[in-house]
C-alpha positions as CSV (number, residue, x, y, z in Angstrom):
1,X,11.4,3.2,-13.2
2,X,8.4,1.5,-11.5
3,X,9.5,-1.4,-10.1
4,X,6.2,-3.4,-9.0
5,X,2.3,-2.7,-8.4
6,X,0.2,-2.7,-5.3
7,X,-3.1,-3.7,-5.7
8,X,-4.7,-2.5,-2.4
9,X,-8.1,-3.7,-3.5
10,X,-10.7,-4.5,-5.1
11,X,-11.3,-7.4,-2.6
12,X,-11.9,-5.3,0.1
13,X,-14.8,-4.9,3.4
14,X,-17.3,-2.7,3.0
15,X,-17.6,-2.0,6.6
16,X,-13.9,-0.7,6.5
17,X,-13.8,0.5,3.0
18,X,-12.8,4.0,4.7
19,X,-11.7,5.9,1.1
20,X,-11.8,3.0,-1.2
21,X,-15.3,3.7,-3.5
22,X,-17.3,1.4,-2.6
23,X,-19.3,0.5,-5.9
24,X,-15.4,-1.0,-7.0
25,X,-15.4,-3.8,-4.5
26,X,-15.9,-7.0,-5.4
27,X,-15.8,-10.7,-3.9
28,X,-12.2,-12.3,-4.5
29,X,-11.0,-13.5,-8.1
30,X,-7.9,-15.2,-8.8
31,X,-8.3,-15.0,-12.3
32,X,-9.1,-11.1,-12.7
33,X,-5.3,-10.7,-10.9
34,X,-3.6,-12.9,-13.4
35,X,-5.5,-10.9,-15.8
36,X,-4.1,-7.7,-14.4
37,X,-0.5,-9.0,-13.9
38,X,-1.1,-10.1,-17.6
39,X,-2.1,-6.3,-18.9
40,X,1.0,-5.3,-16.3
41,X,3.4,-6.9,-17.6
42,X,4.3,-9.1,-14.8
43,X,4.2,-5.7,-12.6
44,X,1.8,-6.9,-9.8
45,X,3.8,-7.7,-6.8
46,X,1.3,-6.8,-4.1
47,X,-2.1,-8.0,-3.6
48,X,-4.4,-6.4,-1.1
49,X,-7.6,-8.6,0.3
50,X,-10.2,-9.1,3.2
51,X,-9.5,-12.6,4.7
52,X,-12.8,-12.6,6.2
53,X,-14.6,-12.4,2.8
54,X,-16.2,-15.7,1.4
55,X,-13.3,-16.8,-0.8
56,X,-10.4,-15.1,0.6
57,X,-8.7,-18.3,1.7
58,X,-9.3,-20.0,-1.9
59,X,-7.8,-16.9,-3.5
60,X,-5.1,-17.1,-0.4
61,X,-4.1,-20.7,-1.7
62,X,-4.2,-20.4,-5.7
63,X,-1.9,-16.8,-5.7
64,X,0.3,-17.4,-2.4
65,X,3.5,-18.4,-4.8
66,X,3.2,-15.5,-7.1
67,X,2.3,-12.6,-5.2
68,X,2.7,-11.0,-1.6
69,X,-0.9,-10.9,-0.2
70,X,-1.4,-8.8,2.4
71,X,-4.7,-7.9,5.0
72,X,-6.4,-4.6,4.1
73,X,-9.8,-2.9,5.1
74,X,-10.9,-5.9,6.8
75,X,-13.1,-6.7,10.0
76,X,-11.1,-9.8,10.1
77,X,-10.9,-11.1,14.2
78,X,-7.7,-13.1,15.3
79,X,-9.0,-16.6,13.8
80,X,-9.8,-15.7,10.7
81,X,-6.6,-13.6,10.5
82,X,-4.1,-16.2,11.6
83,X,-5.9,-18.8,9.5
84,X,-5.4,-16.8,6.7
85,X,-1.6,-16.2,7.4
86,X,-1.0,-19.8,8.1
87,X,-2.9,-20.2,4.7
88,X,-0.3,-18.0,2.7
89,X,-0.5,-14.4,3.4
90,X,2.2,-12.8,4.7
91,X,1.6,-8.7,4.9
92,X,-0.3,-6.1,6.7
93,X,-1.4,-3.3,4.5
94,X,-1.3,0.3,7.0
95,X,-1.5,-1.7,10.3
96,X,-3.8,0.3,12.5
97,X,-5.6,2.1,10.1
98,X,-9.0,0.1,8.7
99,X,-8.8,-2.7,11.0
100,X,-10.1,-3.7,14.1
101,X,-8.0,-2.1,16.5
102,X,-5.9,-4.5,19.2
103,X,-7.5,-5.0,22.3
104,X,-6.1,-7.5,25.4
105,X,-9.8,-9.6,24.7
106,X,-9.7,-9.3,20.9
107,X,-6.4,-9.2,19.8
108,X,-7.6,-9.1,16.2
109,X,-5.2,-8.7,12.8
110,X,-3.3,-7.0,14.8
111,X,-2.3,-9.8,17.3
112,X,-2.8,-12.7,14.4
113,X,0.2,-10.5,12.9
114,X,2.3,-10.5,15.8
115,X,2.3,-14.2,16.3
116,X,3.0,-15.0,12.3
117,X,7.2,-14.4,12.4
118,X,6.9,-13.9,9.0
119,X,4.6,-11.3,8.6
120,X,5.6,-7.8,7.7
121,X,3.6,-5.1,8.8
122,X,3.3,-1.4,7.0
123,X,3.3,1.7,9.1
124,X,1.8,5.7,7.6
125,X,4.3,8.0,9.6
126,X,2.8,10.6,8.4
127,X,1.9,12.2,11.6
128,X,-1.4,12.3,10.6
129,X,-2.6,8.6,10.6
130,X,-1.0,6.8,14.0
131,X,0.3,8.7,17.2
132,X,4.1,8.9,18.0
133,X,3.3,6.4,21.0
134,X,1.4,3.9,18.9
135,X,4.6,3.9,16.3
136,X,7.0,3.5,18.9
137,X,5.3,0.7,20.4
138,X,5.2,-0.8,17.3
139,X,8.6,-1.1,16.8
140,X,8.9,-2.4,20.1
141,X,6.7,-5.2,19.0
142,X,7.4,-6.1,15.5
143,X,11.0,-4.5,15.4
144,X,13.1,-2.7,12.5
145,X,13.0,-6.0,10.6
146,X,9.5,-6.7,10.5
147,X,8.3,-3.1,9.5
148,X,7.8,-1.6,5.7
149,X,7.1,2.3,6.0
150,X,5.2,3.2,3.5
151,X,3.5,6.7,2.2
152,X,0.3,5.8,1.1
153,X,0.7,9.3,-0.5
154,X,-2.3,9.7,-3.5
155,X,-2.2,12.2,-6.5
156,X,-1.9,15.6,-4.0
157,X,1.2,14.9,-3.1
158,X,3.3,17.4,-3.1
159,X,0.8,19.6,-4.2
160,X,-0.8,23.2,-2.8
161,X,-4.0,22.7,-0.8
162,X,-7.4,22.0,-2.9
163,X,-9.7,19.7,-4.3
164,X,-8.4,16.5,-5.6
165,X,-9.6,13.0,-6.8
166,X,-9.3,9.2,-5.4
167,X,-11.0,6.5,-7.0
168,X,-13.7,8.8,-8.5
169,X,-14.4,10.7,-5.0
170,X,-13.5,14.1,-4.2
171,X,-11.2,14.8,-1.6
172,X,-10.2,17.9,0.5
173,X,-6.3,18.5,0.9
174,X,-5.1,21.5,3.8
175,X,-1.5,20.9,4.9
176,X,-1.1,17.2,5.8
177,X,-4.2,16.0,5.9
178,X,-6.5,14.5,3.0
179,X,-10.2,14.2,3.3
180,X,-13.3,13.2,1.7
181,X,-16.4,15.3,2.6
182,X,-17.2,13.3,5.5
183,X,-14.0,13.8,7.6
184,X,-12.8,9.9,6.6
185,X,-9.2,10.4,5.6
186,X,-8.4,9.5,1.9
187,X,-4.7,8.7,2.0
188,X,-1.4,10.7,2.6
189,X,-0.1,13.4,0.6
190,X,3.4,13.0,2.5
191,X,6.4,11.3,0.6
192,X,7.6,8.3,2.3
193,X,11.1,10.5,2.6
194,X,9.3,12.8,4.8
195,X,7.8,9.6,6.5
196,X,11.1,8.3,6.8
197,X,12.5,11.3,9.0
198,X,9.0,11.8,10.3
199,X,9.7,8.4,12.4
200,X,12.7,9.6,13.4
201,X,11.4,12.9,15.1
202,X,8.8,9.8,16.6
203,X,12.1,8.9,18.8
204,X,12.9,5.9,16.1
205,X,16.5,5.0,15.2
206,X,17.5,6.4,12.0
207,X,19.2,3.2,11.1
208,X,15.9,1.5,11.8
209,X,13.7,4.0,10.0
210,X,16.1,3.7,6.9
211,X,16.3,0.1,7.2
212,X,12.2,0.0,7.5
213,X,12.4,2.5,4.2
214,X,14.5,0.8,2.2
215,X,15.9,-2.5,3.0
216,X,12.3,-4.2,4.0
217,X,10.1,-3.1,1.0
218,X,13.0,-4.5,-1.0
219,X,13.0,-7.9,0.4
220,X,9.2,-7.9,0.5
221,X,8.6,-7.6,-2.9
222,X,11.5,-9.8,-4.4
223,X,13.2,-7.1,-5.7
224,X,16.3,-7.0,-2.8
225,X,19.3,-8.2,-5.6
226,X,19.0,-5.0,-7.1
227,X,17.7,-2.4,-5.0
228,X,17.1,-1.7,-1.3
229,X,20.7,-1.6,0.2
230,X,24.3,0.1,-0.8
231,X,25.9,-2.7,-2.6
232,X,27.9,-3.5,-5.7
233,X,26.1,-4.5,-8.5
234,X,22.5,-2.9,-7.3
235,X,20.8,0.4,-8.7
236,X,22.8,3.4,-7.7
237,X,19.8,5.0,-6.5
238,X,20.5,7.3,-3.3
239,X,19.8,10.2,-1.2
240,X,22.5,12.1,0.8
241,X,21.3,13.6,3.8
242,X,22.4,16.8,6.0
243,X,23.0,16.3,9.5
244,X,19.8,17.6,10.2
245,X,18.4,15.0,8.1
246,X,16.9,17.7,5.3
247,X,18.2,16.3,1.9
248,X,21.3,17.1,-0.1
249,X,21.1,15.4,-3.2
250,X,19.2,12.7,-4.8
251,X,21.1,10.6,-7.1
252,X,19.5,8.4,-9.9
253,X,21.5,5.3,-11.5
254,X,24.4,7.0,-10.6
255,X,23.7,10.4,-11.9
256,X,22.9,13.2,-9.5
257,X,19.3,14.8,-10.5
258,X,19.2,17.3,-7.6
259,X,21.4,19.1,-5.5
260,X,20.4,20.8,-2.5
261,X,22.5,23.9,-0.7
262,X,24.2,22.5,2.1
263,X,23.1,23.5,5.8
């Protein structure tokens, strides 16, 4: 059952838009989220936004103690960032990936992250969107408890190669990778399972890259009593591994929906 909705934008930069269409963005607006929520049923949990847009910290302030607001497609440098974490927001959205990047002058969202303890930070271990290195050093940075890995899978995943849709724009699927026509990448089509045991191959833990799967997103969106761990009285929902890692069987509320041949 879907537990909770991210809204990774409208509230977004236009300078790091990357697959978002731009003619959907749109200054910030309190009210349209409670709207949304509204229509949702109280589903939204996540809230995606641009500090640097004229606004942000406004909207910050008026939604911090009813949604997780996180930094995503921003320009925003290390002031602006850390003022708006101070403000309220407390989530990265895809750390690396439409942002500034970190450098030892202009530390950036990146740094402003690193010096808010109670920031979480997502991570695309995709193989396709950050370099083994970059997601080790991550870990070494923010550690297992600091670190959501997330997907960011759209509607090809799991799907053949061809021609697919995100937010009205075509994009171009072969293998891993997801493009729109002008090489920017539009998203993953890898589940967050195969993202899971793709940081593991990276030379990550696989206590911390279950943890970082499971446990985090859990606590992140409020929704840690019932799901996120192995414990009495939560959701029996669970996968059984190999040795190898491939999976075994995938159990739902108890009930085992797939079983896999043992290897």
């Amino acid at each position: 059952s879907l537990v909770g909705i991210n809204l990774e934008g409208p509230f977004l930069s236009y300078e790091k838009r990357c697959a978002q269409n731009p003619k959907y963005l749109i200054a910030p607006d309190a009210a349209l989220v409670k709207e949304l929520n509204q229509a949702s049923g109280g589903l939204v949990k996540l809230v995606s936004i641009a500090p640097e847009i004229s606004g942000s910290m406004e909207f910050i302030q008026t939604l911090k103690h009813d949604f997780v607001l996180s930094a995503a497609h921003t320009t925003a440098d290390y002031s602006i960032a850390k003022r708006a974490f101070d403000e309220g927001m407390s989530h990265v959205t895809h750390l690396y990936n439409a942002m500034p990047p970190f450098t030892h002058r202009a530390p950036g969202l990146i740094g402003a992250a690193y010096d808010t303890p109670n920031c979480r930070v997502e991570l695309i271990c995709d193989g396709v969107h950050i370099e083994p290195a970059a997601v080790r050093m991550t870990f070494s940075l923010f550690g297992d408890d600091r670190i959501i890995l997330i997907s960011d899978s759209m509607m090809a995943t799991g799907l053949e190669d061809g021609i697919y849709s995100l937010g009205g724009q075509t994009v171009n699927v072969h293998g891993n990778l997801a493009t729109l026509a002008d090489g920017t990448i539009a998203g993953s089509v890898t589940n967050l399972y195969s993202c899971m045991t793709s940081a593991v191959n990276m030379g990550i833990p696989l206590e911390s890259a279950v943890k970082c799967a499971t446990m985090n997103p859990a606590k992140a969106i409020g929704i840690y009593e019932k799901a996120g761990s192995i414990t009495p009285g939560k959701f029996a929902d669970l996968l059984l591994l190999n040795s190898d890692l491939s999976l075994h069987s995938v159990i739902l509320r108890g009930k085992t929906i797939r079983s896999c041949k043992q290897l």
